[in-house]
C-alpha positions as CSV (number, residue, x, y, z in Angstrom):
1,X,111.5,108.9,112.9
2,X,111.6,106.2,110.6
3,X,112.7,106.4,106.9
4,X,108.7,106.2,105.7
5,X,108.0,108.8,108.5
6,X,110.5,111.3,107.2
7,X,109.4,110.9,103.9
8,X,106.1,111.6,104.2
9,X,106.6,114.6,106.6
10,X,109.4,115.7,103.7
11,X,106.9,115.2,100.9
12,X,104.2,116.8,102.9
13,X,105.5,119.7,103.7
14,X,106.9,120.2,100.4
15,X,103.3,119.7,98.6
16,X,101.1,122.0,101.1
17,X,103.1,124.8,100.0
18,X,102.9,123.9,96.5
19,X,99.5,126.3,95.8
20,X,99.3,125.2,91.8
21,X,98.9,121.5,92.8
22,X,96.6,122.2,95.6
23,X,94.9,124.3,93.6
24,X,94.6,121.5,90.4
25,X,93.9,118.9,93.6
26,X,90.8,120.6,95.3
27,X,89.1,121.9,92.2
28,X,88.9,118.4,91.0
29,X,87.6,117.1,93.9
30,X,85.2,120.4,94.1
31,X,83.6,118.9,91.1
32,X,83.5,115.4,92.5
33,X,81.1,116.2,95.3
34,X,78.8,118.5,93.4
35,X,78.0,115.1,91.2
36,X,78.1,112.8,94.0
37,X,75.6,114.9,96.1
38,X,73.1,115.1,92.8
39,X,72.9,111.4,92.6
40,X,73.1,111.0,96.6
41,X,69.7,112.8,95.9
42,X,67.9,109.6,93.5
43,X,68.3,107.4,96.4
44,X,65.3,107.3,98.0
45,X,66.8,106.8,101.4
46,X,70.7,107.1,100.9
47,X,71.5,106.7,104.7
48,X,69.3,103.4,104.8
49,X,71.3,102.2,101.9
50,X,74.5,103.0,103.6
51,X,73.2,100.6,106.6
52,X,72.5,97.6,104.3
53,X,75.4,97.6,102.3
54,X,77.2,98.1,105.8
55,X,75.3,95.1,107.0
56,X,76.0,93.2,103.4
57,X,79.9,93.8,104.0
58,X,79.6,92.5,107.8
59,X,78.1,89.1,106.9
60,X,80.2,88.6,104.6
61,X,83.4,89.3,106.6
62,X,82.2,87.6,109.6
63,X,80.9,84.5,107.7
64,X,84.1,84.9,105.3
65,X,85.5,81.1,105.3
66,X,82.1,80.2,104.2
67,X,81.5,82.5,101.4
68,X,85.2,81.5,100.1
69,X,84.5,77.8,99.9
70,X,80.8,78.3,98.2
71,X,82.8,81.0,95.9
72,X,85.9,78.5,94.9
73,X,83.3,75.4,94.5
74,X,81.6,77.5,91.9
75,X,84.6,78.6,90.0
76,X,86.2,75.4,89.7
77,X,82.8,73.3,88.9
78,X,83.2,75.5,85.6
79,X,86.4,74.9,84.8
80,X,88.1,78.0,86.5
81,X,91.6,77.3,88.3
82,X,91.4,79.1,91.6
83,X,94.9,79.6,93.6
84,X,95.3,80.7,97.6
85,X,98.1,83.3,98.1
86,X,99.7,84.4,101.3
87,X,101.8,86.6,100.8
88,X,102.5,89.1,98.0
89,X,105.9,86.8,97.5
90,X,103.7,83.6,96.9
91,X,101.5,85.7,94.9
92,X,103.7,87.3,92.1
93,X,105.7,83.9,92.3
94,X,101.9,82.5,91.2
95,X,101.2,84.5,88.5
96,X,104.8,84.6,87.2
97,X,104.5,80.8,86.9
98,X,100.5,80.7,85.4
99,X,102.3,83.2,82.6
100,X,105.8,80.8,82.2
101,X,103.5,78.0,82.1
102,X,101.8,79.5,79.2
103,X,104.9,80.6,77.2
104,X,103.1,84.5,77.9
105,X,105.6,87.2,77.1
106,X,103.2,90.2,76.9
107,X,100.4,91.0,79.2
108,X,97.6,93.6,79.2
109,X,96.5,94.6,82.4
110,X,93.4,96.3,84.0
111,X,93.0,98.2,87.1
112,X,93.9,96.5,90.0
113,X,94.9,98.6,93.1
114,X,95.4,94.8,94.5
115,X,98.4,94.3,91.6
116,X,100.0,97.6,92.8
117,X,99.9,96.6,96.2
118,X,102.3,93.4,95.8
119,X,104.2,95.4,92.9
120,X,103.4,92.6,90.2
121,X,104.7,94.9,87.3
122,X,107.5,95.8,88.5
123,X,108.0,91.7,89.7
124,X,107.0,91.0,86.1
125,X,109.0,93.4,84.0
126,X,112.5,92.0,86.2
127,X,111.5,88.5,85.3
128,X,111.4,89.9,81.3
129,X,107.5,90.2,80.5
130,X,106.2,93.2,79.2
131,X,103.4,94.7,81.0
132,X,100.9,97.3,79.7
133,X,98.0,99.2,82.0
134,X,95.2,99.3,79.6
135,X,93.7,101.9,82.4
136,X,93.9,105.2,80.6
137,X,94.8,107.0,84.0
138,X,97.0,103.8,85.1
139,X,98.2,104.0,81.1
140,X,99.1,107.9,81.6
141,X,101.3,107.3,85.2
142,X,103.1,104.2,83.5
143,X,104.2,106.1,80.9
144,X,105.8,108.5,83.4
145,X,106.9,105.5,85.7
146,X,104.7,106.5,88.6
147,X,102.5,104.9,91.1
148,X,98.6,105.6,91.2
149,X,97.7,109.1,92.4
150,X,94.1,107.8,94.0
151,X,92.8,104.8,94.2
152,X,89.8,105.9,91.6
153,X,91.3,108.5,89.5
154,X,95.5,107.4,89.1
155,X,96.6,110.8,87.0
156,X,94.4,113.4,88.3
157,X,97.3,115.3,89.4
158,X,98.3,115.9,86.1
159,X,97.3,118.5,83.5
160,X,96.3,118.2,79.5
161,X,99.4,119.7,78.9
162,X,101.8,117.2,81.2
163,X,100.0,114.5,79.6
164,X,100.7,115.5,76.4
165,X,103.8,116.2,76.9
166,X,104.1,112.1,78.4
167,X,102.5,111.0,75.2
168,X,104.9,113.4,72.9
169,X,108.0,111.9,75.0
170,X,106.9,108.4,74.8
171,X,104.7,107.8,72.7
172,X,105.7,110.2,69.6
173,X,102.7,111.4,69.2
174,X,100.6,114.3,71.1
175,X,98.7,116.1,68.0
176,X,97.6,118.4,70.8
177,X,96.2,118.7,74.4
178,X,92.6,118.4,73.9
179,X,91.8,115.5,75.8
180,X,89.8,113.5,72.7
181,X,92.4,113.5,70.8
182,X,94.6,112.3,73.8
183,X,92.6,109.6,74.5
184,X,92.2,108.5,70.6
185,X,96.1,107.9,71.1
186,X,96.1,105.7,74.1
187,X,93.5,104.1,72.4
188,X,95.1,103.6,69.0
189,X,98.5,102.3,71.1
190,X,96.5,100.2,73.4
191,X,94.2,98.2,70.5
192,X,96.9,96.7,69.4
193,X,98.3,96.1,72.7
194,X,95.5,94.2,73.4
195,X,95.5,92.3,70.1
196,X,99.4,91.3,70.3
197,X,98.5,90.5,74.1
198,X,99.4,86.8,75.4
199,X,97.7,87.0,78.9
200,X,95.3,89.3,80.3
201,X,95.2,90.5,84.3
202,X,92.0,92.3,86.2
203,X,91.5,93.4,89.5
204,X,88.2,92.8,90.9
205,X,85.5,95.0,92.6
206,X,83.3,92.2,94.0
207,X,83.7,88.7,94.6
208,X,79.9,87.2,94.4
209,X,79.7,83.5,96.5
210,X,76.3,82.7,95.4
211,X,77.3,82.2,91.6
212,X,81.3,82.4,91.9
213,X,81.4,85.0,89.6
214,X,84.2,88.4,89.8
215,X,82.3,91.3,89.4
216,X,84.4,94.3,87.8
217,X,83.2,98.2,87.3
218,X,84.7,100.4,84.7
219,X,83.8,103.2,82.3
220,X,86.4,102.9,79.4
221,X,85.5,98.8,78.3
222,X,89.6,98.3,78.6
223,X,88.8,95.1,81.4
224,X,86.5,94.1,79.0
225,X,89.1,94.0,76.1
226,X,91.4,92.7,78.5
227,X,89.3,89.3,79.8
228,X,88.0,88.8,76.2
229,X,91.4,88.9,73.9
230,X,94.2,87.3,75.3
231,X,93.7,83.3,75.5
232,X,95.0,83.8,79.2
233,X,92.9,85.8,81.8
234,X,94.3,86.3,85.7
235,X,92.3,88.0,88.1
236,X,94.0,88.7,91.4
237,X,91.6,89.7,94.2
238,X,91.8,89.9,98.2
239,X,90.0,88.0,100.1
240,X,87.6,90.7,101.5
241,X,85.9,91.4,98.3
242,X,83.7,88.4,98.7
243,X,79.7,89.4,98.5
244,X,77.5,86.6,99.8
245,X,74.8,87.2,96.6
246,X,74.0,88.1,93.3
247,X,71.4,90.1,94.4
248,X,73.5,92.5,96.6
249,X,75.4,94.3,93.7
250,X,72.1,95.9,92.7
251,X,73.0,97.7,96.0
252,X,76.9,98.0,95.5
253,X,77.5,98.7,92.7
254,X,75.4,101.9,92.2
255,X,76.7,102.7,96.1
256,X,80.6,102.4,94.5
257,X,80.1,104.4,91.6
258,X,77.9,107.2,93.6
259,X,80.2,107.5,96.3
260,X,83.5,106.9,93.8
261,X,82.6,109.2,90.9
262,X,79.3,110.8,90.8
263,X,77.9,108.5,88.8
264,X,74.8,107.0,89.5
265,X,75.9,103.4,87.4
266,X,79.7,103.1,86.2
267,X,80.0,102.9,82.2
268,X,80.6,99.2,82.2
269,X,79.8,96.5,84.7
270,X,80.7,92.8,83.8
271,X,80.6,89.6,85.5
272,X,83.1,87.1,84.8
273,X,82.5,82.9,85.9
274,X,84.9,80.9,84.4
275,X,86.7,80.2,81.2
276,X,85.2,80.2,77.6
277,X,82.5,77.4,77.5
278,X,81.6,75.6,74.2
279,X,79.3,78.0,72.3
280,X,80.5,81.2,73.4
281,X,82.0,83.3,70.9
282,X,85.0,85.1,73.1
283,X,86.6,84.5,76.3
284,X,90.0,83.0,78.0
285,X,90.9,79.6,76.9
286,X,92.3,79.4,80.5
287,X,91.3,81.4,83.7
288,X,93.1,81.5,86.9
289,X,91.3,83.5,90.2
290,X,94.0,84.5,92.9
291,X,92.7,84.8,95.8
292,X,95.6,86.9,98.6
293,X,95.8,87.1,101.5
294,X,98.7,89.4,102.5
295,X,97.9,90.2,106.0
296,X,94.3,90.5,106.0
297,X,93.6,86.8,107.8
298,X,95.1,89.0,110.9
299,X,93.2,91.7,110.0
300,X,90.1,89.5,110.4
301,X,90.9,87.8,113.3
302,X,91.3,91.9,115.4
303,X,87.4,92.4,116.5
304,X,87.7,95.4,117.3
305,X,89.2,96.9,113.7
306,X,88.2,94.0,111.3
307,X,85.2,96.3,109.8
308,X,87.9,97.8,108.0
309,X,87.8,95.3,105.6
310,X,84.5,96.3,104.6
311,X,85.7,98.7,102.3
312,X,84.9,99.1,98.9
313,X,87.7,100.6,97.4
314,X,85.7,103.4,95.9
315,X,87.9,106.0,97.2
316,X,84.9,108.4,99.0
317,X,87.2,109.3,101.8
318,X,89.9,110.5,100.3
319,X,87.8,112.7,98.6
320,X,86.5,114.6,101.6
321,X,89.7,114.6,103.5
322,X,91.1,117.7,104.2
323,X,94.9,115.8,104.4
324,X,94.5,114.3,101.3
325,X,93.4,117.3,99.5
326,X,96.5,119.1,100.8
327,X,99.1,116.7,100.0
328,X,98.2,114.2,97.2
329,X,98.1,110.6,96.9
330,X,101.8,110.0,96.2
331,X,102.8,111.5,99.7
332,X,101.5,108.6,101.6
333,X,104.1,106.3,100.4
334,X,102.2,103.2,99.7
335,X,99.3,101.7,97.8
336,X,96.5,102.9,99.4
337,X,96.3,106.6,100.6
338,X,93.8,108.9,102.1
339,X,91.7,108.0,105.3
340,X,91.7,104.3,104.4
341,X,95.0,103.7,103.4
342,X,96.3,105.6,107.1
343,X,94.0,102.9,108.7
344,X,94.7,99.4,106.8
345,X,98.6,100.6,106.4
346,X,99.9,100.2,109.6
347,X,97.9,96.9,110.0
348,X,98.7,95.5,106.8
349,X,102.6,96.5,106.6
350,X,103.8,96.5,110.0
351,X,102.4,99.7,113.0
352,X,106.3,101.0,113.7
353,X,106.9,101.4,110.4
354,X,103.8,102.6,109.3
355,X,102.2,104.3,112.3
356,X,103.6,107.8,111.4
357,X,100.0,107.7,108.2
358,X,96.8,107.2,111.8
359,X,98.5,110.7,112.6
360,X,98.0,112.3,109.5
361,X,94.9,113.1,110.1
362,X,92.4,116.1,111.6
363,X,90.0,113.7,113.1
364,X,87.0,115.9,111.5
365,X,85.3,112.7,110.7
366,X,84.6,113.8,107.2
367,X,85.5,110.3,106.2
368,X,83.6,108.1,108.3
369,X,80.4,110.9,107.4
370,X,80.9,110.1,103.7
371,X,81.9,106.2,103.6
372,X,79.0,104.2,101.5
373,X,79.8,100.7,104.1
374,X,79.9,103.0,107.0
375,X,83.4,102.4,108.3
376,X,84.1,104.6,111.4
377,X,87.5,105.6,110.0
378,X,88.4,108.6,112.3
379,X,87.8,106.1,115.6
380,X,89.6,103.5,113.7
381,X,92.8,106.3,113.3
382,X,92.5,106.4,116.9
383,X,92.8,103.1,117.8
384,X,96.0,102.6,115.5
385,X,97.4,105.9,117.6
386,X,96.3,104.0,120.7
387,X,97.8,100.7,119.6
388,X,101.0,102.7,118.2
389,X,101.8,104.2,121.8
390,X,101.9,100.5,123.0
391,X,105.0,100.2,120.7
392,X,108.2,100.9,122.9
393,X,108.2,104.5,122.6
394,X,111.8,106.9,121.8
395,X,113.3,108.8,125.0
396,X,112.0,112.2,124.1
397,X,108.3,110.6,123.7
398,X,108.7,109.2,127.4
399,X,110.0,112.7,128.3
400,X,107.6,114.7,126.4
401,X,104.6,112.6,128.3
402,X,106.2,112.6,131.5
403,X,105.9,116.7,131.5
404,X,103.0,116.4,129.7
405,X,100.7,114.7,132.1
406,X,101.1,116.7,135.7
407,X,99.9,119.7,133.7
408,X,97.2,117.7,131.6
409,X,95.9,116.1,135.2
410,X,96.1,119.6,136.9
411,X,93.2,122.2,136.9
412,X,95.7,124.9,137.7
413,X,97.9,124.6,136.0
414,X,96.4,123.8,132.8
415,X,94.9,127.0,133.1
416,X,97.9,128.7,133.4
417,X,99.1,127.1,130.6
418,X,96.3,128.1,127.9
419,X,96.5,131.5,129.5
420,X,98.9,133.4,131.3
421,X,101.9,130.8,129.5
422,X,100.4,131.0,126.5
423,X,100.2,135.0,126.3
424,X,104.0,134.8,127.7
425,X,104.7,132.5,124.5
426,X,102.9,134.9,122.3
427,X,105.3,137.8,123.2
428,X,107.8,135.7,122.6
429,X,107.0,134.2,119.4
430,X,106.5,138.4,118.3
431,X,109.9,138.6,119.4
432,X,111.7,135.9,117.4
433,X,108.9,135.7,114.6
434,X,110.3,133.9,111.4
435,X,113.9,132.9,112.8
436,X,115.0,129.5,114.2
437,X,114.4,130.0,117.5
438,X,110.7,130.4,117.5
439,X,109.0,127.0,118.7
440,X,106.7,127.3,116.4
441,X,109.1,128.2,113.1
442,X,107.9,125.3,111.2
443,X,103.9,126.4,111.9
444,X,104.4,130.3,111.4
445,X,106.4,129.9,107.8
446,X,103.5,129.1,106.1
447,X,100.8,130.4,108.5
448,X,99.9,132.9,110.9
449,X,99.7,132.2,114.8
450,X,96.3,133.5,115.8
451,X,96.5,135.6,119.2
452,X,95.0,133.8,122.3
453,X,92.0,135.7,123.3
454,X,92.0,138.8,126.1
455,X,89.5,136.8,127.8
456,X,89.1,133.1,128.6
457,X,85.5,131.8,128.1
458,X,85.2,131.3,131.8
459,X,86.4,134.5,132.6
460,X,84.1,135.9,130.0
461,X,81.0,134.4,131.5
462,X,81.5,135.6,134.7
463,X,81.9,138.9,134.2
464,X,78.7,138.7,131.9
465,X,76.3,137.2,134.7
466,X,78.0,139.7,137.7
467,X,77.0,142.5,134.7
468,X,73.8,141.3,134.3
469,X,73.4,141.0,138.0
470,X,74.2,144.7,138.8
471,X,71.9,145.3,136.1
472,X,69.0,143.5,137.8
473,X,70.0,145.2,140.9
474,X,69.6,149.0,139.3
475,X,66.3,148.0,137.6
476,X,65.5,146.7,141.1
477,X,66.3,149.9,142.5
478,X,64.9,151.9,140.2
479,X,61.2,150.5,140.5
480,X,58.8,152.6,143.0
């Protein structure tokens, strides 16, 4: 395996033992779907709105050079500098120079899982800015140099009392670990971050071509602050967030915060067009829209998978899946995590590095049941296994498969296998259960091995028709 590979399976097995994590993990998300089913409910046809946004997302992505142009004409006709990125390289070397350009020293930044995915802060903090996440979960995990936890809610592994803890370490001040009073620090730190600011930096949720506007969904107003202070704003989006109307977010963006946060409409939801224009009373004296790339041109140009850039971002299927729930965000090793982030990973960052994240997975399909676009993410995790076995495989892989495949391809002796072999295993496994030399050590530490049944189904059913046979037969005999 791979360095990533070993990591994760390190990491994994480490944090599915770890019961108080689970435990903090899966009550949160317990909560999660009992609100996102209530407002499932107000929709008056939730699976009908699933299709349309679906078929929203697909025009856009297959009519995306299109939507780009009439989306950059409309920014720059009002004044709004828009810039083409490749690469995360050409895009931190972008920004870094939109900020040198300015004389910016200090920037405030908003939520922008797009940001952590080319590691700008880290890019910007080496070149001697000072970067500040205005996020109050993104705020939290800075203080405590980590990456985002989910792609929605970035410190919901934490507790009141780790928080506080953060804030009494960092910050000097943690009155106590009720979560108002938290929050009233942040906020008191972050004001004046915001005032003392020299540029600004959002993500984006949506992209809208009709109007060349960047559409962004929040609940704490810190974007807002963000775009409306410093006299520099930067949004950084990719390319697949374009949306070919205005009209459409009266679809998405209840859809995003529904399926994100069981919310029926997120706290704050702004549109953003261009730079301040005479008359208006706040705004960025300059705005600059970077628009990356980053592999997902490729992505695009793959029929068969490109419905993967559909996605929302709203972080639905990591919710539901039973992986993630198990071993956290910070397991998977990269930007984006969960169902999604196994799927876009290995296309976006290279398969034999990254291939090791399409088998982390159950297959239940609990993600591709709950996605808002409809993305079939469980058949897209087994086309990246599919594509991944292409990949020159190691010696014992070849070997495994070569004694593999006689015993899949025979009738016989498969049933051998899942019978007679498999009670011979059992025995011993009973024998050797807990050392070293059990095959199935790493399984049975944390788990038991159930028995394989007296009876195969087969076996089972044919004894139960010859029963009910003989049966037939007596009642036959017995009649007059």
């Amino acid at each position: 395996m791979n360095t990533a590979a070993k990591q994760f399976v390190r990491d994994a097995t480490r944090l599915s033992a770890d019961l108080r994590h689970r435990g903090l993990i899966q009550t949160a998300l317990g909560k999660y779907e009992v609100k996102r089913d209530e407002m499932k409910a107000r929709f008056r046809d939730w699976e009908r709105a699933r299709q349309l946004a679906a078929d929203t997302k697909w025009e856009a992505i297959n009519h995306l050079d299109q939507y780009l142009d009439q989306f950059v004409r409309q920014l720059e006709a009002r004044g709004t500098r828009v810039h083409w990125a490749s690469s995360a390289r050409q895009a931190r070397d972008l920004i870094r120079g939109i900020l040198a350009a300015r004389g910016a020293r200090t920037v405030v930044k908003s939520k922008a899982m797009t940001a952590e995915e080319i590691h700008l802060n880290e890019d910007l903090e080496r070149a001697g800015f000072t970067v500040v996440e205005s996020d109050l979960g993104e705020f939290i995990v800075q203080l405590r140099q980590e990456p985002p936890y989910h792609i929605v809610f970035p410190a919901m592994h934490l507790t009141r009392g780790e928080i506080k803890d953060t804030f009494e370490t960092r910050l000097h001040d943690a009155p106590s670990d009720n979560p108002e009073e938290l929050t009233m620090v942040a906020r008191r730190v972050l004001r004046q971050k915001y005032v003392e600011a020299d540029a600004g930096i959002t993500g984006a949720n949506f992209a809208v071509a009709e109007t060349g506007m960047i559409s962004i969904t929040e609940n704490e107003g810190n974007a807002r602050l963000t775009a409306a202070l410093p006299k520099t704003m930067i949004t950084l989006l990719g390319i697949e967030k374009i949306v070919p109307r205005l009209e459409d977010l009266a679809l998405l963006l209840p859809m995003l915060s529904v399926a994100g946060a069981g919310q029926l409409l997120s706290g704050y939801n702004t549109l953003y067009g261009g730079p301040r224009q005479p008359g208006e009373p706040d705004g960025p004296e300059e705005y600059h829209v970077v628009l990356l790339d980053n592999g997902r041109t490729a992505y695009l140009a793959d029929a068969e998978q490109r419905d993967a850039l559909h996605c929302i971002r709203c972080g639905a299927c990591l919710n539901v899946c039973p992986i993630f729930r198990n071993v956290g965000g910070h397991t998977y090793g990269t930007t984006y995590s969960g169902p999604i982030g196994s799927v876009i990973t290995p296309n976006l960052r290279g398969l034999p590095d990254w291939k090791h994240l399409s088998y982390a997975s159950s297959l239940c399909g609990a993600c591709t049941e709950t996605c808002p676009v409809k993305i079939d993410l469980a058949h897209h995790l087994l086309q990246n296994r599919r594509n991944a076995s292409r990949v020159k495989p190691s010696w014992w892989q070849k070997l495994a498969f070569k004694l593999f495949a006689p015993v899949a391809n025979s009738q016989l002796l498969w049933r051998w296998l899942v019978t007679k072999g498999g009670r011979v295993g059992q025995v011993f496994h009973r024998l050797v259960l807990g050392t070293r030399l059990d095959p199935a050590y790493a399984w049975t530490r944390t788990r038991d091995l159930p028995p394989i049944a007296p009876q195969t189904f087969r076996e089972w059913w044919r004894a139960r028709q010859n029963g009910s046979a003989e049966a037939g037969d007596a009642r036959n005999a017995a009649k007059p």
